[in-house]
C-alpha positions as MATLAB code, in Angstrom:
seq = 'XXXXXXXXXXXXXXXXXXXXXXXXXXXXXXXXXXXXXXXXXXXXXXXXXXXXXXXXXXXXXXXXXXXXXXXXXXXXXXXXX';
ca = [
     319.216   99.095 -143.840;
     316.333   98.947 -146.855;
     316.470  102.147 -146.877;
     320.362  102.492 -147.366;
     319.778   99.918 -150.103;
     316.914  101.875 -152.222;
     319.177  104.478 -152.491;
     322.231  102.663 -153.167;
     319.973  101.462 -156.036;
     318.432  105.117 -157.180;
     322.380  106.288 -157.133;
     323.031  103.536 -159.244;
     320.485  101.312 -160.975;
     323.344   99.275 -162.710;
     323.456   97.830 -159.073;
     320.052   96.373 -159.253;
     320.685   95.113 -162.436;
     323.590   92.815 -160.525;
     321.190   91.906 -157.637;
     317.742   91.554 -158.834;
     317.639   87.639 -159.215;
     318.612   87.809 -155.358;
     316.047   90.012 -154.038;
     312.819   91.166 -154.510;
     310.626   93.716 -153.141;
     309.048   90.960 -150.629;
     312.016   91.280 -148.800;
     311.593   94.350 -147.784;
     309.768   94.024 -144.396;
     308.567   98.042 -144.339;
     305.547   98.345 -146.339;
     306.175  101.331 -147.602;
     309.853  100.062 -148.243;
     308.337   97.261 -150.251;
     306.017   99.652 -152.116;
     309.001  101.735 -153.387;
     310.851   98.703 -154.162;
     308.230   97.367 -156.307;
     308.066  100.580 -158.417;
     311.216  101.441 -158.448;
     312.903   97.848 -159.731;
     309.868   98.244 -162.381;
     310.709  101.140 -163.828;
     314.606  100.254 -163.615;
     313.636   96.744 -166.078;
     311.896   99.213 -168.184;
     315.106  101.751 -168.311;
     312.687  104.872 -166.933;
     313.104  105.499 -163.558;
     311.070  108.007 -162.638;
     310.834  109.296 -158.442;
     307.921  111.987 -158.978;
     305.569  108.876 -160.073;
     307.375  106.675 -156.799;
     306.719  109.708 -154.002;
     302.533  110.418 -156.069;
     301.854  106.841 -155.245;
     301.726  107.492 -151.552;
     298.759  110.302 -150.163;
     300.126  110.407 -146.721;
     302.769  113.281 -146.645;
     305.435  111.744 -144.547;
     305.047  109.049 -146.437;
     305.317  110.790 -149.749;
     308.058  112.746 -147.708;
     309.520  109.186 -146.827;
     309.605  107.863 -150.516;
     311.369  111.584 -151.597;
     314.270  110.607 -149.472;
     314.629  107.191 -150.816;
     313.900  107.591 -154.743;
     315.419  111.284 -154.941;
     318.674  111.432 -153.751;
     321.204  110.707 -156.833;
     318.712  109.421 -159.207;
     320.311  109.329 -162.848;
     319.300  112.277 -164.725;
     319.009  109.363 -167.747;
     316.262  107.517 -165.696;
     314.699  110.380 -164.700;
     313.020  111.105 -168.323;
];
């Protein structure tokens, strides 16, 4: 389910926008979860998404692998910059 919900996000950041005053990355109960969370509703305040810098912060490759699946799939080519 946190996963579902980073990518709902990543396909469309508008939708954090909405939700951000009811959840934060703490709530995310997977570390690694919370660590893409934390990033990613970061660079969504400051209008830059950006997934490359999301999957480099990880050295493990499944995780890096883990964040790819989460911050990749649909991210807006306009936060992507």
């Amino acid at each position: 389910m946190q996963r579902l919900l980073l990518t709902w996000i990543t396909d469309n950041p508008q939708l954090y926008i909405k939700i951000k005053k009811y959840i934060s990355p703490e709530d995310f109960t997977e570390e690694l979860y919370s660590r893409v969370a934390k990033r990613m509703f970061e660079d969504i305040d400051k209008g830059q998404l950006n997934p490359a810098a999301i999957i480099n912060m990880f050295d493990d490759e499944r995780q890096q692998s883990e964040a790819a699946s989460v911050s990749l799939i649909g991210a807006s080519p306009l936060l992507r910059r």
